[in-house]
C-alpha positions as CSV (number, residue, x, y, z in Angstrom):
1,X,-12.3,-32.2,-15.7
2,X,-14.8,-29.8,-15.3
3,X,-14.3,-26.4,-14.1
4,X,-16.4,-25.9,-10.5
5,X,-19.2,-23.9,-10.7
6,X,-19.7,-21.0,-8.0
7,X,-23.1,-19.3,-7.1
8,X,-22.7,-15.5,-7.3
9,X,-22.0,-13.5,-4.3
10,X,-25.0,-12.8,-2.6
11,X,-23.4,-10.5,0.0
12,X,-20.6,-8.6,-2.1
13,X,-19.7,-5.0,-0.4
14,X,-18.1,-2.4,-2.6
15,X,-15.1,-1.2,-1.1
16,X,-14.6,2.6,-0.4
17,X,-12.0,4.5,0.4
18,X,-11.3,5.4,4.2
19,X,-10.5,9.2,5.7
20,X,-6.5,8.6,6.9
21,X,-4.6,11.2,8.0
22,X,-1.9,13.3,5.4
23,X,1.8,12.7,6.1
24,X,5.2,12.2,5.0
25,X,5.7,8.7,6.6
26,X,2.9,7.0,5.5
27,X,1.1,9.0,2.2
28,X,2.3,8.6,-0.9
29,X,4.6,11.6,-3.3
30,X,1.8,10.8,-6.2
31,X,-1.0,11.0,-3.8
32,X,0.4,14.5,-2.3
33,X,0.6,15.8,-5.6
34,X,-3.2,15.0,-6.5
35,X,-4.4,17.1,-3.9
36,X,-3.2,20.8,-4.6
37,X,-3.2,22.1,-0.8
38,X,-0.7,19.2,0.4
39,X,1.3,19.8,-2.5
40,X,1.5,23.8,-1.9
41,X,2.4,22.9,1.5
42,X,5.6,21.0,0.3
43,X,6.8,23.6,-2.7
44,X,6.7,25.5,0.1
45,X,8.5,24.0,2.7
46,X,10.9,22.5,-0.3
47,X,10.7,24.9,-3.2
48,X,12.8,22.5,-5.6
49,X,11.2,19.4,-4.9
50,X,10.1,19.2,-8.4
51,X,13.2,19.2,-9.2
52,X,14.0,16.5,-7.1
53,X,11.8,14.4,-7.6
54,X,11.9,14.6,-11.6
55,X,14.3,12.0,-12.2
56,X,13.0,10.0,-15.0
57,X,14.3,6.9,-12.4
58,X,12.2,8.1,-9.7
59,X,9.1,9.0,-11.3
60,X,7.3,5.1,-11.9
61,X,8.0,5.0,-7.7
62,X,6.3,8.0,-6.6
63,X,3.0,6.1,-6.2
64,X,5.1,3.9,-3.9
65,X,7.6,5.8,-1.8
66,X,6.9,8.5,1.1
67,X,9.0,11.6,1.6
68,X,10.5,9.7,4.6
69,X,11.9,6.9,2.8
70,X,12.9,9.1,0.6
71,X,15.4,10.7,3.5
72,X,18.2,7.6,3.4
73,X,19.1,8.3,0.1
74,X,19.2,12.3,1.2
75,X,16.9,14.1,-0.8
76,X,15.3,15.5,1.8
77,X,15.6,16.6,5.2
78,X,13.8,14.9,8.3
79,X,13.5,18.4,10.3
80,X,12.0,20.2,6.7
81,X,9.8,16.7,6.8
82,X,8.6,17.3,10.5
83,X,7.2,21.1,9.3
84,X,5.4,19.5,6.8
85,X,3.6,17.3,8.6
86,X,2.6,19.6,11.2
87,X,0.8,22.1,8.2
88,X,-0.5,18.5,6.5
89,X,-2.0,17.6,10.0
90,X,-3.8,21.1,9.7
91,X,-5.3,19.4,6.4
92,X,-6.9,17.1,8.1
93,X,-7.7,13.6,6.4
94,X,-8.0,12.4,2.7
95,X,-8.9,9.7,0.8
């Protein structure tokens, strides 16, 4: 059996990236720490978050978890979570 041929896309859109807004519900730890400002804004909040967050166990999920999943297994705090989403808001969007 023959594998099917199929005629190339003739109307193929390149995806892009969309704006959405910075939090700690819904943003990723490894995507706060690529931008500098959002990452300031929690050292400041939570100056020993890197230490936190450095468990060799942890690290492959930061590109997966939020902060506020993050708040079940207590390492952080919802209300210190609620002030940094008020200064990311200031931030405005990424992508």
């Amino acid at each position: 059996m023959d594998a099917p041929l199929y005629p190339p896309a003739t109307a193929y859109v390149q995806p892009v990236r969309v704006h959405r807004p910075l939090d700690t519900k819904d943003t990723a730890i490894a995507d706060l720490m690529a931008i500098p400002e959002a990452w300031a804004i929690v050292l400041k909040e939570i100056p020993n978050m890197q230490q936190r967050i450095g468990n060799e166990q942890l690290k492959p999920h930061l590109g997966n978890f939020s902060f506020r999943s993050l708040t079940q297994f207590g390492v952080v705090k919802a209300a210190d979570l609620d002030r940094i989403d008020a200064q990311l808001k200031a931030l405005g969007s990424a992508r």
